[in-house]
DOFIZA-313284 format. One line per field, with one value per atom (N, C-alpha, C, O): x, z, y; residue number from 1. Coordinates in Angstrom, 2 decimals, decimal comma, always signed. Example, Ala and Ser with C-alpha at 12.3 -4.5 7.8 and 13.67 -1.06 7.14 Angstrom:
BEGIN
east	[+13,19	+12,30	+13,20	+14,24	+12,85	+13,67	+12,90	+13,41]
up	[+7,80	+7,80	+7,80	+8,46	+7,08	+7,14	+7,87	+8,04]
north	[-5,69	-4,50	-3,30	-3,32	-2,25	-1,06	+0,03	+1,14]
k	[1	1	1	1	2	2	2	2]
//
This chain:
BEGIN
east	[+0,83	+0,00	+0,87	+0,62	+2,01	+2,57	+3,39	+3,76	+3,66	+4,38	+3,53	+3,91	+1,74	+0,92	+0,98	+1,29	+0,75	+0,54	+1,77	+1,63	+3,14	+4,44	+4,30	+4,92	+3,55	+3,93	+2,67	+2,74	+1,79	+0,82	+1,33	+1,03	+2,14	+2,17	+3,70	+4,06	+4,43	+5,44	+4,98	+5,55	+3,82	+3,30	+2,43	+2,38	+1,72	+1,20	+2,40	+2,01	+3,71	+4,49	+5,11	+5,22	+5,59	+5,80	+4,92	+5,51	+3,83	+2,92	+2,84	+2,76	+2,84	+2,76	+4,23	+4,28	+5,33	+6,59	+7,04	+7,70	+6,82	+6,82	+5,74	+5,93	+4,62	+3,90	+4,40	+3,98	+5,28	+5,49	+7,83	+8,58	+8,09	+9,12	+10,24	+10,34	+11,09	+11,46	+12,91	+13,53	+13,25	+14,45	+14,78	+14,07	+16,26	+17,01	+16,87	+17,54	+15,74	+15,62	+14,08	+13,67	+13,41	+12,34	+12,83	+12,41	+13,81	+14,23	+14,59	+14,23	+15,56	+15,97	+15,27	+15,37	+14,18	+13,16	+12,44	+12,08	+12,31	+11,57	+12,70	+12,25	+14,35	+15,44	+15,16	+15,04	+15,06	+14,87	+13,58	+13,46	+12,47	+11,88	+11,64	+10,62	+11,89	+12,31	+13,50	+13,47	+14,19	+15,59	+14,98	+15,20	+13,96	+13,95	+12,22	+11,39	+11,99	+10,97	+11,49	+11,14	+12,36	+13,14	+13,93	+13,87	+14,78	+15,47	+14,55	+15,05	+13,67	+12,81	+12,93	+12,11	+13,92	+15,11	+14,36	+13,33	+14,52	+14,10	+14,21	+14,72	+13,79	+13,83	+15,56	+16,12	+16,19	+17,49	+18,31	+19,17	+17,76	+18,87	+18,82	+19,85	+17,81	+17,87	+18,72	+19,37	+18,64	+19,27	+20,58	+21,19	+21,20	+22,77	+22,70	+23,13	+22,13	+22,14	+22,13	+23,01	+21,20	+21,19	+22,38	+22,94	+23,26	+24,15	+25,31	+26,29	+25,47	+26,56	+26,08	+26,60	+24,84	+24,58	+24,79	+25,52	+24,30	+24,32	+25,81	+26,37	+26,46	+28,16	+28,52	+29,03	+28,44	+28,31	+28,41	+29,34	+27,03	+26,54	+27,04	+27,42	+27,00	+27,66	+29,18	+29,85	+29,52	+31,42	+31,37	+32,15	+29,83	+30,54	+30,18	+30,97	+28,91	+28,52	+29,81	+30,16	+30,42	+31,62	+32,85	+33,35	+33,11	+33,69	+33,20	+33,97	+31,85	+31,33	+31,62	+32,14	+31,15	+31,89	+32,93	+33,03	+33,78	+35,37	+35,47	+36,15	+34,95	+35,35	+34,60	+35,05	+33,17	+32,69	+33,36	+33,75	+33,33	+34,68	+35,82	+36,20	+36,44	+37,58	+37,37	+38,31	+36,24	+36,09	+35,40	+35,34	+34,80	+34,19	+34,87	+34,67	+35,97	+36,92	+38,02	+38,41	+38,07	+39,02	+38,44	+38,09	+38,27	+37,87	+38,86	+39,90	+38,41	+39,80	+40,52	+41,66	+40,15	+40,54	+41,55	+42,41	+41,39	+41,98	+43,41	+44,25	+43,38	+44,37	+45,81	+45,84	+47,02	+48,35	+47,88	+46,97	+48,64	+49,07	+49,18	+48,37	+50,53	+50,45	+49,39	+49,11	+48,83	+47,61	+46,50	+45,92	+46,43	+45,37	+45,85	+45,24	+47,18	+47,29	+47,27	+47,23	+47,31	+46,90	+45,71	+45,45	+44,66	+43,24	+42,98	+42,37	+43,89	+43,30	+43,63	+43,07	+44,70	+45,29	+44,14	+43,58	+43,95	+42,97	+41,79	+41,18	+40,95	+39,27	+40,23	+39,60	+41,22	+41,39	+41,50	+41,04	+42,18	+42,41	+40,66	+40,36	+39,76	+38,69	+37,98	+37,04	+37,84	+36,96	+37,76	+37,21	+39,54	+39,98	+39,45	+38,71	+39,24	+38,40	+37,34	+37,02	+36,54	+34,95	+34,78	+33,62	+35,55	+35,71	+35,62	+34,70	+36,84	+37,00	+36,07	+35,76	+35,55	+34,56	+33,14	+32,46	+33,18	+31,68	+31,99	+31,12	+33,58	+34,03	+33,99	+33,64	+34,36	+34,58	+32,45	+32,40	+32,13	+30,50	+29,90	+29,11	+30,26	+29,63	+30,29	+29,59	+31,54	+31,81	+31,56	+31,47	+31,49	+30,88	+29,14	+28,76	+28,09	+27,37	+27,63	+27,46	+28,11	+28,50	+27,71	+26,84	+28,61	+28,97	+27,37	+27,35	+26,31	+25,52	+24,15	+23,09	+24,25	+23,12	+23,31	+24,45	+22,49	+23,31	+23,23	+22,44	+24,09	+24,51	+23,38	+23,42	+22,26	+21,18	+20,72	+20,39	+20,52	+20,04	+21,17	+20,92	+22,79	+23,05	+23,20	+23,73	+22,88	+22,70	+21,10	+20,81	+20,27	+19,18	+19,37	+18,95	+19,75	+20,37	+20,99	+20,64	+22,35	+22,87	+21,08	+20,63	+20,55	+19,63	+18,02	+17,24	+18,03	+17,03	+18,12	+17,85	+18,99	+19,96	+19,50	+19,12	+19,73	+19,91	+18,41	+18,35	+17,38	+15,68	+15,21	+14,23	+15,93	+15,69	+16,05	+15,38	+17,09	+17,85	+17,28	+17,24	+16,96	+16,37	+14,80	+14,32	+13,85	+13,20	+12,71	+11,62	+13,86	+13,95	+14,76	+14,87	+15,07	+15,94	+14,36	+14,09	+13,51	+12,13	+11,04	+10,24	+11,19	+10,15	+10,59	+9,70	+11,98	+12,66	+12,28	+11,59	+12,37	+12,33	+10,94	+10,70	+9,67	+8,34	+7,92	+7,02	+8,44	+8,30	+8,64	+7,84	+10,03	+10,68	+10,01	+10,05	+9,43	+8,82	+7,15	+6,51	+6,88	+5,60	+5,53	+4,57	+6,88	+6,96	+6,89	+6,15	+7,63	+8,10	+7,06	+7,07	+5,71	+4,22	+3,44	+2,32	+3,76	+2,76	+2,89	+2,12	+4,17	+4,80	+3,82	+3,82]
up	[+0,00	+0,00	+0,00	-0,60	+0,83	+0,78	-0,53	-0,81	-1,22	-2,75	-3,18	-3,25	-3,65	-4,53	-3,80	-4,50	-2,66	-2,57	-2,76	-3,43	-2,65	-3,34	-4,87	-5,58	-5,46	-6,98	-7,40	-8,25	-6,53	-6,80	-6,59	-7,29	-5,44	-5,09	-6,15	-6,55	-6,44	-7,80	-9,05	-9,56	-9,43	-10,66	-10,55	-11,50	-9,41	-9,32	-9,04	-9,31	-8,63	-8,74	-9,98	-10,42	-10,75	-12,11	-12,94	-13,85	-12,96	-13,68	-13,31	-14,23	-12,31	-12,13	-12,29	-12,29	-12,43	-12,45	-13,75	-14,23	-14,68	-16,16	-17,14	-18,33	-16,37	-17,04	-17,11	-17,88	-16,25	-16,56	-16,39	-15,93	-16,97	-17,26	-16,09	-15,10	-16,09	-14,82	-14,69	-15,50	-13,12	-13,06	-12,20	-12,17	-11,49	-10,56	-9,65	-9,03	-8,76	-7,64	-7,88	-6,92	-8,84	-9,24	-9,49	-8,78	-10,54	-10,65	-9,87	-9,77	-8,86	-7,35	-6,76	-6,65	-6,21	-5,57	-5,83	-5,01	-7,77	-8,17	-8,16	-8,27	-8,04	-8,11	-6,99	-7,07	-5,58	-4,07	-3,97	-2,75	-4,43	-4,67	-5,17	-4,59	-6,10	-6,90	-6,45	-6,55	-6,11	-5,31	-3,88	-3,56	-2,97	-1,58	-2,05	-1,16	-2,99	-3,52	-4,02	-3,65	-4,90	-5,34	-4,39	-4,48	-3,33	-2,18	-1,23	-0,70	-0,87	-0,08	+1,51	+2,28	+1,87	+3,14	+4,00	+3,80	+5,22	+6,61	+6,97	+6,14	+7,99	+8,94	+9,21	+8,39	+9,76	+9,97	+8,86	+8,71	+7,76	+6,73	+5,99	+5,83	+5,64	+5,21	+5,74	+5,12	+7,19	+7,91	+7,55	+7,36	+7,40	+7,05	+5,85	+5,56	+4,78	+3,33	+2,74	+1,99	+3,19	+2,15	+2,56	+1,59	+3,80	+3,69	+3,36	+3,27	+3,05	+2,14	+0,73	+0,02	+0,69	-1,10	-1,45	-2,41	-0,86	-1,17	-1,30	-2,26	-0,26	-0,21	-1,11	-1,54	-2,12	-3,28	-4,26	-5,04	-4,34	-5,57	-5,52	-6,52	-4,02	-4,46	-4,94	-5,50	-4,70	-5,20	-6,89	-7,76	-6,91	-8,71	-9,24	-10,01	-8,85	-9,57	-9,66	-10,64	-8,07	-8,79	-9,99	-10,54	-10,16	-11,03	-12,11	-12,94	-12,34	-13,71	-14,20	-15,24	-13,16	-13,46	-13,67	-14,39	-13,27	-13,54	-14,93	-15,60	-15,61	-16,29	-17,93	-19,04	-17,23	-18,10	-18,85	-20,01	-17,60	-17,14	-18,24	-18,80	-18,68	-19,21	-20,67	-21,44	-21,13	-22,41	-23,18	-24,40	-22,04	-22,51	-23,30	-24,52	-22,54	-22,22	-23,99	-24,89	-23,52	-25,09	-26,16	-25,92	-27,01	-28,40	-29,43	-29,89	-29,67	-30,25	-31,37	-31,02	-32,44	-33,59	-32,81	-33,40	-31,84	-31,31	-30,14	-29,50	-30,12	-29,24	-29,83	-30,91	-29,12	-29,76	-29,32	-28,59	-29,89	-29,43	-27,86	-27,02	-27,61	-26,08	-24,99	-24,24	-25,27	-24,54	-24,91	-24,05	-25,80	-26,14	-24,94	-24,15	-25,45	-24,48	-22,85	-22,01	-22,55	-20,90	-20,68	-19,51	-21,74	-21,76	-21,09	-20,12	-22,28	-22,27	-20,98	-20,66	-20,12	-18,99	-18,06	-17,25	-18,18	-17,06	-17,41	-16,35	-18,23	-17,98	-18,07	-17,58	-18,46	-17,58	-15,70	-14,97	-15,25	-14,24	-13,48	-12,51	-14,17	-13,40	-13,65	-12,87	-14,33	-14,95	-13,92	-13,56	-13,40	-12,18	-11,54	-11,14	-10,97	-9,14	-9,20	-8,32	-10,77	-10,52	-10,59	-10,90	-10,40	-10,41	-9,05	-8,49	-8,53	-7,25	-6,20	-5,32	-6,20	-5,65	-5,13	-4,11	-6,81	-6,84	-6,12	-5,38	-6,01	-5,67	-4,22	-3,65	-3,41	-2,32	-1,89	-0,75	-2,04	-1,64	-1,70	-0,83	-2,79	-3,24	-1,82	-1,11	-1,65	-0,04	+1,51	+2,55	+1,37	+2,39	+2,41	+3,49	+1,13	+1,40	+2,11	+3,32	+1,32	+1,84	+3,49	+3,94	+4,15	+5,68	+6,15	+7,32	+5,81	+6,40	+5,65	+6,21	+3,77	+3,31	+2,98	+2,70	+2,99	+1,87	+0,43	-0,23	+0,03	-1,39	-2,39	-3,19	-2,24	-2,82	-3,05	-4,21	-1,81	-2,08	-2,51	-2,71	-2,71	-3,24	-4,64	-5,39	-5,35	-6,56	-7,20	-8,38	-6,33	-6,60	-6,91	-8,03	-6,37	-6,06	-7,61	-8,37	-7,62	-9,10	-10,32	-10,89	-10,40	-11,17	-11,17	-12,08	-9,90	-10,03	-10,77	-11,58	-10,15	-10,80	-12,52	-13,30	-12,63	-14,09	-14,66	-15,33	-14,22	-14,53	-14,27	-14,81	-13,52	-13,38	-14,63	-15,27	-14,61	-15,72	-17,43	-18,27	-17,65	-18,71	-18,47	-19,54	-17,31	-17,56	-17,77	-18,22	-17,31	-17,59	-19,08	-19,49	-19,52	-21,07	-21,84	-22,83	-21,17	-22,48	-22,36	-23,26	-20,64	-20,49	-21,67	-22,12	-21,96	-22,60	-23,56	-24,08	-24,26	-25,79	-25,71	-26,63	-24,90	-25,43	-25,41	-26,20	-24,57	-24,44	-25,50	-25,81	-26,23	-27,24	-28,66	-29,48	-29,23	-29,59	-29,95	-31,00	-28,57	-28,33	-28,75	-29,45	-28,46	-28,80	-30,27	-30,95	-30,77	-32,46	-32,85	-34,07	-32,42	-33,46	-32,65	-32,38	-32,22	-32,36	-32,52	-32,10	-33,32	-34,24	-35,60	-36,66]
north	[-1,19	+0,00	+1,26	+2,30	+0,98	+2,21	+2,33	+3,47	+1,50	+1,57	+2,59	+3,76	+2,02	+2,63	+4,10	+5,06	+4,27	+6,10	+6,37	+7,39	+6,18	+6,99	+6,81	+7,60	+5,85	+5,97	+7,44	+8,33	+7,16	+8,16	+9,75	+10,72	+9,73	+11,00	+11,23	+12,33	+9,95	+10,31	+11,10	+12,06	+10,50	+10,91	+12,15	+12,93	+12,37	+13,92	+14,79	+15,93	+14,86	+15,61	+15,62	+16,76	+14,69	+14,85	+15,51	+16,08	+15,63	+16,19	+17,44	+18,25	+17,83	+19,11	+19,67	+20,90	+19,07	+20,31	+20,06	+20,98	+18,79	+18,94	+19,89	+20,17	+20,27	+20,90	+22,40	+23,27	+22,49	+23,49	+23,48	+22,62	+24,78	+24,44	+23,86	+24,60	+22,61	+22,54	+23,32	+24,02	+22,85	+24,11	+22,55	+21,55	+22,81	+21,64	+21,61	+20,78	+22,61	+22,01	+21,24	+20,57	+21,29	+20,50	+19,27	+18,35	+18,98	+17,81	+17,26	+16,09	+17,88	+17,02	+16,04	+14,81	+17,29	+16,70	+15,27	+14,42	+15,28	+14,03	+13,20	+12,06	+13,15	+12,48	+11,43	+10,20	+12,56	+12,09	+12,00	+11,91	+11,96	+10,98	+10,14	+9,77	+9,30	+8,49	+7,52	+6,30	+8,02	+7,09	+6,28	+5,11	+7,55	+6,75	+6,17	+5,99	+6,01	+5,13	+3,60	+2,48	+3,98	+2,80	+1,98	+0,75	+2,64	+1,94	+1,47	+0,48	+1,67	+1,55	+1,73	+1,24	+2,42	+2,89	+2,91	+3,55	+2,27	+2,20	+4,05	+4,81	+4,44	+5,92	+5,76	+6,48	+5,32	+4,86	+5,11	+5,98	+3,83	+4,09	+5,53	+6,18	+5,91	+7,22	+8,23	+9,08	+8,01	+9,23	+9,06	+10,11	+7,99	+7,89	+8,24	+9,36	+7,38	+6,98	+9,07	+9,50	+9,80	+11,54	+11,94	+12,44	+11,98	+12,99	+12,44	+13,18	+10,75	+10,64	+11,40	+12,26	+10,65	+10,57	+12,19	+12,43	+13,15	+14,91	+14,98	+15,51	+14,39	+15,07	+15,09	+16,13	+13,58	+13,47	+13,42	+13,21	+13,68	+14,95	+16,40	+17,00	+17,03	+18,57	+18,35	+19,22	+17,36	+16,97	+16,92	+17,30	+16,13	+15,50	+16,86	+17,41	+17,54	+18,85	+20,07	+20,72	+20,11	+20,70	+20,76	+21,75	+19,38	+18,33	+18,80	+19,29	+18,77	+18,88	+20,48	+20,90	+21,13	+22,48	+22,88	+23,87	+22,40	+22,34	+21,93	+22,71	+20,85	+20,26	+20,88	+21,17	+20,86	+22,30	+23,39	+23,55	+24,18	+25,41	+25,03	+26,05	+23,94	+24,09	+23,58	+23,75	+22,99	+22,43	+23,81	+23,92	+25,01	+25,89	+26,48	+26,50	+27,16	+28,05	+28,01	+28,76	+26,42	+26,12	+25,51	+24,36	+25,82	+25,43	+24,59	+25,06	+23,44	+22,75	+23,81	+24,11	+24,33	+25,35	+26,38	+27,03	+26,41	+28,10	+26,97	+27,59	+25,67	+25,88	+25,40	+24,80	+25,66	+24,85	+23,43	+23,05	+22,93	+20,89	+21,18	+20,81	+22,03	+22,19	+21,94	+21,01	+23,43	+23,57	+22,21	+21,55	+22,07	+20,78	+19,14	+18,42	+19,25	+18,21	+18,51	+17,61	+19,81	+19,81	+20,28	+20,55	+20,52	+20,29	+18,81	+18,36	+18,28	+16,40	+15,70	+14,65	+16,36	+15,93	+16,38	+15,63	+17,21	+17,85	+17,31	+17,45	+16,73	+16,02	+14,43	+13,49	+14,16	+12,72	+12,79	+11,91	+13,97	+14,04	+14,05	+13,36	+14,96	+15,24	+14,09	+14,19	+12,91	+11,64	+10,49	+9,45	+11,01	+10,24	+10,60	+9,70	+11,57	+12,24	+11,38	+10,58	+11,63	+11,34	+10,06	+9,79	+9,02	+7,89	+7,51	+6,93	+7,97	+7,90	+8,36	+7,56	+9,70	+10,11	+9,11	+9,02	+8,29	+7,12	+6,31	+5,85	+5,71	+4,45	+4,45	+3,41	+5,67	+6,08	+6,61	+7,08	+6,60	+6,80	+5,54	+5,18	+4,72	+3,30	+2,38	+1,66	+2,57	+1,86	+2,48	+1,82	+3,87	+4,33	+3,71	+3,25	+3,71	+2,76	+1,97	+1,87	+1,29	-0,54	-0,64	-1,38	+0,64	+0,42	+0,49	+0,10	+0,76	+0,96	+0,76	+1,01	+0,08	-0,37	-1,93	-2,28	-2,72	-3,92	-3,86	-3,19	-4,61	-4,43	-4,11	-3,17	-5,08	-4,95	-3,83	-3,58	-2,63	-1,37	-0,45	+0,73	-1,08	+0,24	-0,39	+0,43	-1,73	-1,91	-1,47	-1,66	-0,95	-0,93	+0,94	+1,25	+1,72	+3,01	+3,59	+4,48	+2,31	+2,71	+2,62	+3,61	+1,46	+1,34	+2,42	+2,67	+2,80	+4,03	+5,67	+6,56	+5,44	+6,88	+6,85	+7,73	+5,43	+5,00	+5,76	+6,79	+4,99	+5,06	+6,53	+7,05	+7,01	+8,17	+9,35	+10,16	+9,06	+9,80	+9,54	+10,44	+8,37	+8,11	+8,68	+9,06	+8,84	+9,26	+10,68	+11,03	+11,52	+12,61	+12,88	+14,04	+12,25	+12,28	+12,34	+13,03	+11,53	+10,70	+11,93	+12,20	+12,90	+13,50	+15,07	+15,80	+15,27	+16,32	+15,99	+16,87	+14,94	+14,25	+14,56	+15,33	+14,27	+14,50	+15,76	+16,04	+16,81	+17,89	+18,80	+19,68	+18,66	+19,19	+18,58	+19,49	+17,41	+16,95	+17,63	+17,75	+17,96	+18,88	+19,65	+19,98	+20,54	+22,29	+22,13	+22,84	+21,21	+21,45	+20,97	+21,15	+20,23	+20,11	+20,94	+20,51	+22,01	+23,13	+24,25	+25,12	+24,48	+25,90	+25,32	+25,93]
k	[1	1	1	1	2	2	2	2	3	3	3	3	4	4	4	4	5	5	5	5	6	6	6	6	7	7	7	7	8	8	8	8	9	9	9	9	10	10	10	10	11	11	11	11	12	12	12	12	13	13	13	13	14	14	14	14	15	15	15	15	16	16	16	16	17	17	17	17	18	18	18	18	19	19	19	19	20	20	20	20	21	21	21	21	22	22	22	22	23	23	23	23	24	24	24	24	25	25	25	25	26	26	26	26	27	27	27	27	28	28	28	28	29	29	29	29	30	30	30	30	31	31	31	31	32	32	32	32	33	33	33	33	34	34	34	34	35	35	35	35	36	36	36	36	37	37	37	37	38	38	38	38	39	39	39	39	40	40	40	40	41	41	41	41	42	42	42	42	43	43	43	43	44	44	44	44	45	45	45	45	46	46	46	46	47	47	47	47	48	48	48	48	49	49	49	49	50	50	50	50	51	51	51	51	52	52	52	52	53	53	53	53	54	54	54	54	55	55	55	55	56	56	56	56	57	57	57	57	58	58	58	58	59	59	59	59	60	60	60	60	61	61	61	61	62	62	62	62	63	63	63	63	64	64	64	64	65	65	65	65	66	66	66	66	67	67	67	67	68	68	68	68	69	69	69	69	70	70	70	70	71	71	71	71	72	72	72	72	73	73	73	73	74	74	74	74	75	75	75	75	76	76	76	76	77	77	77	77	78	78	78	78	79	79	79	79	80	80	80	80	81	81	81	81	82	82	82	82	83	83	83	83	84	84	84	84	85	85	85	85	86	86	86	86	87	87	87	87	88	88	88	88	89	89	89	89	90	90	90	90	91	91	91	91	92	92	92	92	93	93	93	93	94	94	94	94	95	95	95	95	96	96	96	96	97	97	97	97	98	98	98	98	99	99	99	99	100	100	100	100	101	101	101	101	102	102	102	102	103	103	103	103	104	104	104	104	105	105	105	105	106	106	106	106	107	107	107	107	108	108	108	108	109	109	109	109	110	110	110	110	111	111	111	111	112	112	112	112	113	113	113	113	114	114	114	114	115	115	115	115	116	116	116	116	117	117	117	117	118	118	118	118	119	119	119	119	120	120	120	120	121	121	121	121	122	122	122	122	123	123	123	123	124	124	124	124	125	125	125	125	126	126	126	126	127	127	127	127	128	128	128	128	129	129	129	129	130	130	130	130	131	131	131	131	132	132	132	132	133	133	133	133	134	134	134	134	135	135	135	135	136	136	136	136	137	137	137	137	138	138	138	138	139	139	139	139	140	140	140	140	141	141	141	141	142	142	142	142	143	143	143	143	144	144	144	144	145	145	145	145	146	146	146	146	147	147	147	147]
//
């Protein structure tokens, strides 16, 4: 019973923040909901399980900015070989962190979910993400048959 009212109260929040345009703390929200739907986390595990999982995420989001930040910045046409190759050094270096970062959260799990829920964790990240790829694709889809 309690599945059906979280899938219910999943899908009335999706509906209402896809209907209109979303921003990231909308998406969050349906992320973390969606994740502690999918894990199905005791009161306990939760309390451990968000402030690894946030630490994180604000780590990889920096990462991504960084890494952003530097593919922006340089344009392959405009750089020497030089610079190109310590472009290339630097998003191998940041794709090492962000490796590490997962590897190091995925065993801090360990300590306090069983395996099952943090393989279940990787696979909602997954479902999640594709369903926000499918809700963009219908949306953009939308816009372009009604110009």
């Amino acid at each position: 019973m309690k599945t059906v009212h979280t899938l219910i109260f999943l899908l009335f929040i999706s509906a209402s923040v896809f209907a209109q345009r979303p921003n990231r703390e909308k998406i969050e929200a349906l992320k973390i909901a969606h994740i502690t739907e999918q894990l199905d986390l005791t009161k306990e595990e939760a309390q451990k399980f968000w402030p690894i999982y946030n630490a994180n995420e604000e780590a990889e989001n920096k990462l991504r900015a960084r890494s952003n930040e530097a593919r922006k910045n340089n344009k392959s046409d405009d750089l020497s070989e030089s610079e190109a190759k310590a472009l290339l050094l630097e998003m191998v270096s940041i794709e090492k962190e962000r490796v590490a970062l997962r590897s190091k959260m995925l065993n801090d799990l360990l300590e306090i979910l069983p395996a099952k829920k943090i393989i279940a964790l990787v696979q909602a990240e997954r479902s999640f993400k594709q369903k926000i790829i499918q809700e963009f694709k219908e949306r953009h889809t939308n816009r372009r048959n009604k110009k």
